[in-house]
Every structure is written in structure tokens, then in C-alpha cells.
C-alpha positions as CSV (number, residue, x, y, z in Angstrom):
1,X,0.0,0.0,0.0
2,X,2.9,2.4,0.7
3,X,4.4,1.9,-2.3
4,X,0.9,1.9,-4.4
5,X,0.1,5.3,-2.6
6,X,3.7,7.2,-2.7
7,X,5.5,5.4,-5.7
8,X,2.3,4.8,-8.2
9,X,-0.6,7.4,-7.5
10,X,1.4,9.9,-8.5
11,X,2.5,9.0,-11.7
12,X,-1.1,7.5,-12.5
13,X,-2.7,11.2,-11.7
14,X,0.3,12.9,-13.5
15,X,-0.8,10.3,-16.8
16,X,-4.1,11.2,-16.5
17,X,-3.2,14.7,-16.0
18,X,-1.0,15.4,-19.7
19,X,-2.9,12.7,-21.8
20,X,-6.3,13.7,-20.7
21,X,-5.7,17.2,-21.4
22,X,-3.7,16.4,-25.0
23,X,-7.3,14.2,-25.8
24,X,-9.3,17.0,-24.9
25,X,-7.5,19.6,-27.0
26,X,-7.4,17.1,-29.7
27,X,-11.0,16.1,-29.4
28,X,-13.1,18.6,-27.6
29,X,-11.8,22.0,-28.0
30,X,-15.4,23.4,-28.1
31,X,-15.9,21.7,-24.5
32,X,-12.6,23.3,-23.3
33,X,-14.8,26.1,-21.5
34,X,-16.1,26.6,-18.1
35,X,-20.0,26.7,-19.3
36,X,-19.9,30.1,-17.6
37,X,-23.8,30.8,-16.1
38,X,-23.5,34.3,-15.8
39,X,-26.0,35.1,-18.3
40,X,-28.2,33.4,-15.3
41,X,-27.0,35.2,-12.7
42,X,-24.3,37.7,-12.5
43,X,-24.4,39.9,-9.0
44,X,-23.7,37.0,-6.7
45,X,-21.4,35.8,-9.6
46,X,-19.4,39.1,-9.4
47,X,-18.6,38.6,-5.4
48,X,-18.0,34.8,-5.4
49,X,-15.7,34.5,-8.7
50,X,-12.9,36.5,-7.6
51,X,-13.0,35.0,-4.1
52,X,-12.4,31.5,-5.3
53,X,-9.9,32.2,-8.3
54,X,-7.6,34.3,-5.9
55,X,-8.1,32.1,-3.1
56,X,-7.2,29.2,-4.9
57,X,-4.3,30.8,-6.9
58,X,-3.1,31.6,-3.5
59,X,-3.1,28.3,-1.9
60,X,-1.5,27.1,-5.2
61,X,1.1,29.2,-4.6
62,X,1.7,28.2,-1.2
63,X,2.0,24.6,-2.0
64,X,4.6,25.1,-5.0
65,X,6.9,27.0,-2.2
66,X,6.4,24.7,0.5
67,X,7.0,21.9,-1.7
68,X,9.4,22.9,-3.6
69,X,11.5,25.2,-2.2
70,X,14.0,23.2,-0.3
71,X,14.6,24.1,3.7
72,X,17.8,24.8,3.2
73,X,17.0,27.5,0.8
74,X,15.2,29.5,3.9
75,X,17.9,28.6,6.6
76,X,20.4,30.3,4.5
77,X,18.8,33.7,4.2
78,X,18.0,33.7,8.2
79,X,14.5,32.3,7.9
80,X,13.8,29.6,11.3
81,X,11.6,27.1,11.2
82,X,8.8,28.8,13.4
83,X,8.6,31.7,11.3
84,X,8.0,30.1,8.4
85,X,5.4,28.2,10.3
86,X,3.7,31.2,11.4
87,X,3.9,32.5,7.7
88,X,2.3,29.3,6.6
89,X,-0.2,28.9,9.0
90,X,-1.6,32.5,9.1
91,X,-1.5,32.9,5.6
92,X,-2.5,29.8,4.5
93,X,-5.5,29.9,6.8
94,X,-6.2,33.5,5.5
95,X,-6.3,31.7,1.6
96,X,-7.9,28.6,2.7
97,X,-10.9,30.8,4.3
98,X,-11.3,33.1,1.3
99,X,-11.2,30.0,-0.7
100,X,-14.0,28.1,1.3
101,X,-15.9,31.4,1.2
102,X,-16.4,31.2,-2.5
103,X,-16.7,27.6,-2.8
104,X,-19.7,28.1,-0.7
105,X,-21.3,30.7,-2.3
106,X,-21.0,29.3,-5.6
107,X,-22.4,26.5,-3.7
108,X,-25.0,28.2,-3.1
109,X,-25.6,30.2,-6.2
110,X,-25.9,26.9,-7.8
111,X,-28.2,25.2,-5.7
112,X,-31.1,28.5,-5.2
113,X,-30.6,29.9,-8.9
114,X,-32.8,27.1,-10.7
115,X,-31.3,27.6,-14.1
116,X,-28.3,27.9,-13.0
117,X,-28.9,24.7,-11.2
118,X,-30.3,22.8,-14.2
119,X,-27.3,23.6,-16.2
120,X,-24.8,22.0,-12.9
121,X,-23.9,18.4,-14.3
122,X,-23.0,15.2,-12.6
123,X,-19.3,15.6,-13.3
124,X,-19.4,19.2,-11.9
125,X,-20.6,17.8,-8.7
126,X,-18.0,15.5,-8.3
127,X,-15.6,18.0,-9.1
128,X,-16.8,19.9,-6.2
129,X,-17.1,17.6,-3.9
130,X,-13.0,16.8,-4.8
131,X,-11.7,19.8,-4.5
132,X,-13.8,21.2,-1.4
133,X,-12.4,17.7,0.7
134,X,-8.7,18.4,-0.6
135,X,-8.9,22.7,0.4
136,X,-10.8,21.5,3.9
137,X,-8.6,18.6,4.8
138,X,-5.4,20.8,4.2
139,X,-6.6,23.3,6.4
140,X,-7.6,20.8,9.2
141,X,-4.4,18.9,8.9
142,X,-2.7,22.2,9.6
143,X,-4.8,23.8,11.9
144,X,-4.5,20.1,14.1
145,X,-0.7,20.8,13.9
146,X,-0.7,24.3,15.0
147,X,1.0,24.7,18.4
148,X,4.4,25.2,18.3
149,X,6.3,24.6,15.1
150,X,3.8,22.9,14.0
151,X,4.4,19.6,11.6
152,X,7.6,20.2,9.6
153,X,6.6,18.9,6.3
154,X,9.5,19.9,4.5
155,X,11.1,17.5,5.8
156,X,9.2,14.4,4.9
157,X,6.0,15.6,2.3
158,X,8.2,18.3,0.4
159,X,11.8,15.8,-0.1
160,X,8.7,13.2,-1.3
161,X,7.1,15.8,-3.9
162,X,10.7,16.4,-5.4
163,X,12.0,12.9,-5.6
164,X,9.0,12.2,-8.0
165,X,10.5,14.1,-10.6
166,X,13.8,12.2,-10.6
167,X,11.9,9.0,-11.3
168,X,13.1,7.7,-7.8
169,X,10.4,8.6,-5.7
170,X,11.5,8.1,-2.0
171,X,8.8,6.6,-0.3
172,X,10.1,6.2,3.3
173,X,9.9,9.9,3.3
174,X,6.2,9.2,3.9
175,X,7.1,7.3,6.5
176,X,5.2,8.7,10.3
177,X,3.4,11.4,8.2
178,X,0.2,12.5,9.7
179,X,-2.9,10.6,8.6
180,X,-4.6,13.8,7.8
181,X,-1.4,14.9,5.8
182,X,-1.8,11.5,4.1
183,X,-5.5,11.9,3.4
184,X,-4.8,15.4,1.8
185,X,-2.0,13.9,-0.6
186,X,-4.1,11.5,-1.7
187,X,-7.0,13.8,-2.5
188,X,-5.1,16.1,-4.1
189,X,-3.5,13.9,-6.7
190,X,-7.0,12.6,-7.0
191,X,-7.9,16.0,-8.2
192,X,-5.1,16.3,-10.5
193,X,-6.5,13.6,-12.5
194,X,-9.7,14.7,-12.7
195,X,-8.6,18.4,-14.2
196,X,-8.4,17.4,-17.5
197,X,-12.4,16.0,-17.3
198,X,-14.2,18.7,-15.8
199,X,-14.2,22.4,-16.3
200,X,-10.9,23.1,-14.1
201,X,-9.4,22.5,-17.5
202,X,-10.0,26.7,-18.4
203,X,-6.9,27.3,-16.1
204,X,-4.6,26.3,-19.0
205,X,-6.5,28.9,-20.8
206,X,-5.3,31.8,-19.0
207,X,-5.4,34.9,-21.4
208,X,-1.4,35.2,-20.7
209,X,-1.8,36.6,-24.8
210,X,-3.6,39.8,-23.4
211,X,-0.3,41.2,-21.5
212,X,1.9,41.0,-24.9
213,X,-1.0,42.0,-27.7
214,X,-0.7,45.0,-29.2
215,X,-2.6,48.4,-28.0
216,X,-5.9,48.1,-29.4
217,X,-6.6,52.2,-31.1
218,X,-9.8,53.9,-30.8
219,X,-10.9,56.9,-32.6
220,X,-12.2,59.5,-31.1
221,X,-15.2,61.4,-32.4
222,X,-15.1,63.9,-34.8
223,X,-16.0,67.3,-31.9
224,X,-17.4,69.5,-35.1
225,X,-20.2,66.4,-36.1
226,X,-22.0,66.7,-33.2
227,X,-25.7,64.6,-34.6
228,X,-26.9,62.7,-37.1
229,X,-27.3,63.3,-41.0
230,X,-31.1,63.7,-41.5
231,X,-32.7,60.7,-43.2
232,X,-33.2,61.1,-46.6
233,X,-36.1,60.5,-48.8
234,X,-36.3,57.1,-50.7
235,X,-33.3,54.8,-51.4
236,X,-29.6,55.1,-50.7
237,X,-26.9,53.6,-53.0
238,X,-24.9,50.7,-51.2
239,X,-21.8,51.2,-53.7
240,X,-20.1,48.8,-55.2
């Protein structure tokens, strides 16, 4: 089961993860949308939206640096172990609330707006359901291991997440984790492979494009032609 969990799983969800996302480019580049429902609903939209994307691109931040940005790194520039707990814990918390916050309300935009509600599919629900255990069972597993200096993970979860991209992946890192640590692993690479098959799969259509177009020119209008032409009588030539 260790081995299955911490030296397969991984590379199973990363699989899923590239191919399932090469098929659907390949084969269903007109479902490669989020089905947007704003033309439902748009003022309860407005206020959960931005909560959940910048929650969640915060906590996705979080986990890249305290994955994989080596201890070591931080020791050298004077960083202890408690402070970056602190760091991690207070902000974390702070982006795992906001993030919760707009989970909910979409929650509950989709569940009391009926058409929004009738567009909601089964595979949207599962999605949910995935990602709301993996944000909530990070958060508990941290907040359970708040006194002190907390649980160093980057010592045991972190050295784990790197080794997987050497092709060695060192599984007796895993070794005395906390269960809820375990639980939140295994969710989230659960919800890695289901990106690719739900509508998570618009974040590799971030409009990046837009910072590096060119400026779009608008003319301004003409001050001295103040109104309209009168209509004319009968018809008008269309040219040629």
C-alpha cells in the first residue's frame, strides 16, 4: 500500500493529467470552456468568482513554495523554522478561508438559482465535492498541527514531492506522516487527475496573450459632427 500510494498514485494522476488534457484539446476543443452561467446570474457571480480564483491561486502558490522550495534555501537567508510556520499557517488559513468562502457561495448560487442549477452536471458535482475535501482537509491537517512549530513537512511531504521528478520517488519519506497529511495527498493527486475532465481544465486557458497584444486604437469622435445626418427620402446607393 505504501508503495501503491507514494511510488504509483502519483504517476497514475500525472498520466491522466498530460494525456487527458492532449485528448481533450485534440478532441473537444469546443468543451474546453467553463459553461460560464453568468448570463443566469451575475451579482452573486461578481462577489463569489474572484474569491475562489484568488483564493485558490493563492493556496497554489503556497503549495509550490512549500513543496518545492527546499529548507535549506530558507535557513540560508536567516528564515527559522517557526517563522515560516507562522507565515504558513496565518497565511495559509487566510487563503484557505477566502477560498472556502467562494466555494460556498458558488455553492450556493448553484443550488437556489434554478437555471443555474439545471445547467450544474454530474461531473461538476464530483468536481466539487474533490476539491472542497482536498482545500478542507489541508486546512484541518494544519490547523491540528498548529502549536508550536507545527508539523515540519519539508522535511518528509516536500523531499517526497521532489523525488517524484527524478523518477526515484523516496517513499520512506512518507514514513510517520500524519494521517490527515496523508489523506490530503491522496486527494489532491486525485484532483489532479480529474482536471483534465471537468471544467478546471480553463486554467490552461489563461489569457497570458492579453499582457503582450498590441494596444488596441480607438478613434475619437469627430467634436465638429455633433448629430446625425437627416434621413433622406427614398433609397440610398450601397456602392459597389
Amino acid at each position: 500500500m505504501k508503495t501503491l500510494l507514494w511510488g504509483v498514485l502519483p504517476y497514475v494522476a500525472f498520466v491522466l493529467l498530460v494525456a487527458g488534457t492532449v485528448w481533450r484539446y485534440r478532441y473537444d476543443k469546443f468543451g474546453w470552456t467553463t459553461r460560464s452561467s453568468q448570463v443566469y446570474e451575475s451579482k452573486l457571480l461578481n462577489i463569489a468568482s474572484p474569491m475562489f480564483h484568488y483564493g485558490i491561486l493563492f493556496v497554489l502558490v503556497g503549495h509550490l513554495v512549500g513543496l518545492f522550495l527546499p529548507q535549506s534555501w530558507t535557513d540560508k537567508v536567516g528564515l527559522t523554522e517557526h517563522t515560516y510556520h507562522l507565515f504558513s499557517l496565518y497565511g495559509g488559513t487566510a487563503a484557505g478561508i477566502l477560498l472556502v468562502l467562494g466555494i460556498l457561495l458558488l455553492l450556493y448560487r448553484r443550488r437556489t438559482n434554478a437555471p443555474v442549477f439545471r445547467a450544474t452536471t454530474a461531473n461538476d458535482k464530483l468536481m466539487y465535492l474533490v476539491l472542497f475535501a482536498a482545500i478542507v482537509l489541508g486546512m484541518v491537517a494544519k490547523l491540528t498541527h498548529a502549536s508550536g512549530d507545527g508539523y515540519n513537512y519539508r522535511a518528509s511531504i516536500a523531499p517526497w514531492a521532489r523525488s517524484l521528478f527524478t523518477l526515484r520517488p523516496d517513499i520512506d519519506r512518507m514514513t510517520g506522516v500524519p494521517l490527515l497529511y496523508e489523506i490530503h495527498a491522496v486527494v489532491g493527486m486525485a484532483l489532479i487527475a480529474l482536471v483534465p475532465f471537468t471544467r478546471l481544465i480553463h486554467m490552461f486557458s489563461a489569457p497570458v496573450q492579453y499582457l503582450f497584444r498590441p494596444y488596441v486604437v480607438y478613434r475619437t469622435k469627430d467634436p465638429e459632427r455633433v448629430g446625425a445626418r437627416p434621413d433622406r427620402r427614398g433609397w440610398e446607393r450601397t456602392g459597389s
